[in-house]
VEXMIKOL-677954 format. One line per field, with one value per residue: x, y, z of N, C-alpha, C in turn; residue in three letters; residue number from 1. Coordinates in Angstrom, 3 decimals. Example, Ala and Ser with C-alpha at 12.3 -4.5 7.8 and 13.67 -1.06 7.14 Angstrom:
BEGIN
nu 13.190, 12.850
nv -5.690, -2.250
nw 7.800, 7.080
cau 12.300, 13.670
cav -4.500, -1.060
caw 7.800, 7.140
cu 13.200, 12.900
cv -3.300, 0.030
cw 7.800, 7.870
aa ALA, SER
i 1, 2
// end
This chain:
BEGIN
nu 45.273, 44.620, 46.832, 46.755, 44.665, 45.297, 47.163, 46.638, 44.389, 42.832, 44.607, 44.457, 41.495, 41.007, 41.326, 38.543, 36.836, 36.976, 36.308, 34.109, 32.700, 33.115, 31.787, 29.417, 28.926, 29.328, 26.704, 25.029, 25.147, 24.407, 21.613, 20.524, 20.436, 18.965, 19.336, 19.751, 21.899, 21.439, 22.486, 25.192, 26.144, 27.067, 28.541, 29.740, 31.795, 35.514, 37.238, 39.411, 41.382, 41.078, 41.400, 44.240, 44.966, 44.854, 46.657, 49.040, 48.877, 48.934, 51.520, 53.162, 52.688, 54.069, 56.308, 57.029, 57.232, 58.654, 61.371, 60.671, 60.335, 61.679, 63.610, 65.299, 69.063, 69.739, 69.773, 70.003, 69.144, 65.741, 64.362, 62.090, 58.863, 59.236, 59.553, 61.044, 62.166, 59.304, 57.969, 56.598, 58.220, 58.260, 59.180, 61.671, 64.251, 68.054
nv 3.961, 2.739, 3.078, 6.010, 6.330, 5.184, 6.167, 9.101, 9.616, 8.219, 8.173, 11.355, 10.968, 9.310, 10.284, 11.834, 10.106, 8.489, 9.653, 10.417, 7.755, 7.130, 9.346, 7.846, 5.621, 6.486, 8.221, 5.987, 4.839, 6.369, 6.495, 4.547, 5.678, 6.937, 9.993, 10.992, 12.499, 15.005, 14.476, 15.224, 18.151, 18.635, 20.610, 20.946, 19.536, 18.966, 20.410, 21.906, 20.082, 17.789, 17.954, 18.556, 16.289, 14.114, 15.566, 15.336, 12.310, 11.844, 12.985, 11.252, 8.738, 8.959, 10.090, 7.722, 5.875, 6.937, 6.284, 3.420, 2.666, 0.500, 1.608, 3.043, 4.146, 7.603, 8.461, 5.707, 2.487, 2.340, -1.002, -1.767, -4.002, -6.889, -10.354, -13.427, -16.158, -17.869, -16.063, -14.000, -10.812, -8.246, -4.485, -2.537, -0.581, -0.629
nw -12.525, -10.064, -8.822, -8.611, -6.934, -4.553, -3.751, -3.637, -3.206, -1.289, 1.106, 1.858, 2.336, 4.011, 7.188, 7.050, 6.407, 8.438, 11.048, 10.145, 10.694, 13.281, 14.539, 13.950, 14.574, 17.228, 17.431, 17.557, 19.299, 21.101, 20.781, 22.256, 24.775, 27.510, 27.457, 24.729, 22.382, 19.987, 16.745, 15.394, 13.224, 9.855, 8.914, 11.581, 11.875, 12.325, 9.945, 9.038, 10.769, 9.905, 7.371, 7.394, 8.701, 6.378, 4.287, 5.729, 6.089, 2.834, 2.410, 3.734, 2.397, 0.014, 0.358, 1.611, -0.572, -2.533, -0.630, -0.275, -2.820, -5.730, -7.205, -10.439, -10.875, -12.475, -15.302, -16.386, -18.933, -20.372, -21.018, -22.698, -22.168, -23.505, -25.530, -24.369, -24.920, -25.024, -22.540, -21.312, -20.560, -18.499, -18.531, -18.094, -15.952, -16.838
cau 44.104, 44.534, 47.681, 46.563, 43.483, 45.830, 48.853, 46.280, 42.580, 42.792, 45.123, 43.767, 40.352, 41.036, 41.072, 37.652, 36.115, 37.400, 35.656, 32.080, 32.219, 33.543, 30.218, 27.814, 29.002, 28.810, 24.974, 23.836, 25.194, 23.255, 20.473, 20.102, 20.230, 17.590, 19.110, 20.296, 22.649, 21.515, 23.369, 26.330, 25.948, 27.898, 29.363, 30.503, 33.238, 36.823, 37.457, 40.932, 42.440, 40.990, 42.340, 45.689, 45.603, 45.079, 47.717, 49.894, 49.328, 49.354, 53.153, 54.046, 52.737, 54.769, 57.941, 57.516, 57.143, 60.805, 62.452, 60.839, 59.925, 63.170, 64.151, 66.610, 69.651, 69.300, 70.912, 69.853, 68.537, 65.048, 64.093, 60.611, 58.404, 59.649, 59.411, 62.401, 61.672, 58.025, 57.694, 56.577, 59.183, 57.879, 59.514, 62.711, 65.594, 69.063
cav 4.432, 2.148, 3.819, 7.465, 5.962, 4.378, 6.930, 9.965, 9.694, 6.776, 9.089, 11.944, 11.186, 8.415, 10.845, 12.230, 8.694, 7.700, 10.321, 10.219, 6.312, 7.529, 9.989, 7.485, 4.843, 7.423, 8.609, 4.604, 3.950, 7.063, 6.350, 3.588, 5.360, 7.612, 11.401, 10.804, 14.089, 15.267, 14.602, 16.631, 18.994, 18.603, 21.943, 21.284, 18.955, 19.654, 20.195, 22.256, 19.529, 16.256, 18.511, 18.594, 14.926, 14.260, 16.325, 14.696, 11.377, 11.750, 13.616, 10.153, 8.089, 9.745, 9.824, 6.193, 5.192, 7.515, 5.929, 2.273, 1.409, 0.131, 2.972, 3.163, 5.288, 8.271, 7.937, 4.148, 2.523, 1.791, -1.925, -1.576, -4.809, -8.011, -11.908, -14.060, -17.730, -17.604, -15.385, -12.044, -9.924, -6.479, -3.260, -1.957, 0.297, -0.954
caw -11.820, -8.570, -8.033, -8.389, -6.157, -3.288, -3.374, -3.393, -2.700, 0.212, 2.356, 1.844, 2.329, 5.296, 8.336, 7.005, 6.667, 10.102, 11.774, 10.188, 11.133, 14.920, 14.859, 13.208, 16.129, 18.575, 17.455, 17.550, 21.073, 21.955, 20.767, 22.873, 25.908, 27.706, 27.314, 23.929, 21.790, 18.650, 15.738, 14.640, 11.714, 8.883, 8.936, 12.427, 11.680, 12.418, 8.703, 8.837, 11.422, 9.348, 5.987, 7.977, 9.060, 5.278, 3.578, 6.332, 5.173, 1.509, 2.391, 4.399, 1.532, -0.918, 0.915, 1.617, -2.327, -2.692, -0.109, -0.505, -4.211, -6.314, -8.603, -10.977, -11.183, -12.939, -16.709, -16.779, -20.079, -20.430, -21.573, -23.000, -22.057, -24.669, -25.178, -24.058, -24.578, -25.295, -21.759, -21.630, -19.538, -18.234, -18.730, -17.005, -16.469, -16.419
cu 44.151, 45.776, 47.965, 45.383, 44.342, 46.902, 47.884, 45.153, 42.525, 43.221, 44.348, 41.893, 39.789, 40.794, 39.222, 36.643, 36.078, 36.376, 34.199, 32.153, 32.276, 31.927, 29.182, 28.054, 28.607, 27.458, 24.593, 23.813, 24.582, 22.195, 19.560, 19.805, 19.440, 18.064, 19.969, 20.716, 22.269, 22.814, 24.127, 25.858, 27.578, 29.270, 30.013, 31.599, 34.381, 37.379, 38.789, 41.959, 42.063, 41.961, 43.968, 46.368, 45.871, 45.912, 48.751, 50.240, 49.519, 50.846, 53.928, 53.914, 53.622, 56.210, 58.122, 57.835, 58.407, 61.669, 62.365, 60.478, 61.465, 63.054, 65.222, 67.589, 69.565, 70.685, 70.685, 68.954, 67.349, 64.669, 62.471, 60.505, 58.596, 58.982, 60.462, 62.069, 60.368, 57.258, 57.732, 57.232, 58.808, 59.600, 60.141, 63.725, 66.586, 70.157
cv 4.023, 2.929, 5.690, 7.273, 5.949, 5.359, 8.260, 10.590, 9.031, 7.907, 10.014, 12.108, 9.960, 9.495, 11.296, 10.951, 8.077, 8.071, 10.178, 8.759, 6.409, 8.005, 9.023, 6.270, 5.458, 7.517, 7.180, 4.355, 5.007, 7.363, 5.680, 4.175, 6.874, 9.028, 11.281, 12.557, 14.155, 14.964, 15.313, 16.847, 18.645, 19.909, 21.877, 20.154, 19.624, 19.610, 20.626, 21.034, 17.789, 16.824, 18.324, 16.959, 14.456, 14.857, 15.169, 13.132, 10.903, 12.019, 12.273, 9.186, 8.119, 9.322, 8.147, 5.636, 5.644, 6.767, 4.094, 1.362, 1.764, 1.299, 2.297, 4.040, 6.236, 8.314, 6.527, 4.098, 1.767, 0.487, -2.168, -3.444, -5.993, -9.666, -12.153, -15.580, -18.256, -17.112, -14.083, -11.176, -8.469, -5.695, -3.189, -1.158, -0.839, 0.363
cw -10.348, -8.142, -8.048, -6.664, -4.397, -3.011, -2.843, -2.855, -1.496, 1.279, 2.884, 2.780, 3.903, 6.442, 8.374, 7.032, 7.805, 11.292, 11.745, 10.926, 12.657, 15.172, 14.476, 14.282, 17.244, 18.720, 17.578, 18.748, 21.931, 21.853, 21.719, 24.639, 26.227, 27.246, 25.846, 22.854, 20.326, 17.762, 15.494, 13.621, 10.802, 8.864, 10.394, 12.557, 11.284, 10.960, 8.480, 9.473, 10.416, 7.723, 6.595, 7.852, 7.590, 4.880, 4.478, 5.590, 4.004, 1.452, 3.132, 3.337, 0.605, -0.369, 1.481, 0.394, -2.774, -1.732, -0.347, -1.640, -4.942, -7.727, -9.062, -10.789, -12.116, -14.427, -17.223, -18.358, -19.774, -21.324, -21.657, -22.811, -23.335, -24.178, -25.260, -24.055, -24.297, -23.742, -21.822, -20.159, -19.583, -18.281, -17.390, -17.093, -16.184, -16.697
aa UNK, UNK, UNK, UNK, UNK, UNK, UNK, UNK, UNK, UNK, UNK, UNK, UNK, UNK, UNK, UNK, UNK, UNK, UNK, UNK, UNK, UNK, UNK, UNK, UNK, UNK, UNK, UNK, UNK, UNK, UNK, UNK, UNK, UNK, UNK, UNK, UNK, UNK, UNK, UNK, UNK, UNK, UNK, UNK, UNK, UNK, UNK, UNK, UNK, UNK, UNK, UNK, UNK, UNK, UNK, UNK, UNK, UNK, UNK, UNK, UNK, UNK, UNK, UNK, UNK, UNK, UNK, UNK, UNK, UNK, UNK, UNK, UNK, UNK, UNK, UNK, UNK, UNK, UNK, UNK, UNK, UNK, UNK, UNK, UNK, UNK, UNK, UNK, UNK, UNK, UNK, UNK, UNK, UNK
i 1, 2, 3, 4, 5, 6, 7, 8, 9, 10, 11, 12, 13, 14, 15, 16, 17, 18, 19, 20, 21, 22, 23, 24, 25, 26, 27, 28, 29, 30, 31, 32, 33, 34, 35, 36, 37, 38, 39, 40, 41, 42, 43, 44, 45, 46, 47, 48, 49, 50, 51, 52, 53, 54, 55, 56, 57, 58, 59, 60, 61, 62, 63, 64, 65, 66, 67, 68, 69, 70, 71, 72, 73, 74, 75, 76, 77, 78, 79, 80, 81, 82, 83, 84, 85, 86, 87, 88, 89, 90, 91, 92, 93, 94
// end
């Protein structure tokens, strides 16, 4: 679950989180001062270029986890999770 969460939802959904917090900073510090700007609308957020930035970094996440988590070779034998000397040894290829 954390790593459907962190590989696919986080990325994804980071550029769009970045931004409301950008606008909801923006609207406080102009509140404060005399000719202050209405609020943005919902509907007027850059939604194709934050969808972009998203896709982008879910496609850099991804290609980081292929190039930097330890794989096996392909044909290797899987060693399902055991005890070895009353320690419990996770699951592996060799």
């Amino acid at each position: 679950m954390f790593r459907l969460i962190f590989t696919y939802l986080l990325p994804l959904l980071l550029p769009a989180l970045g931004y409301l917090a950008w606008n909801w900073l923006r609207m406080r510090r102009s509140l404060g001062q005399e000719r202050a700007e209405p609020p943005p609308s919902f509907a007027d957020m850059p939604w194709l270029i934050l969808a972009g930035a998203g896709v982008s970094l879910v496609m850099i996440t991804l290609l980081g986890l292929v190039l930097f988590e330890d794989g096996s070779s392909p044909g290797g034998t899987y060693v399902p999770p055991h005890m070895e000397d009353g320690k419990l040894i996770s699951g592996q290829t060799r």
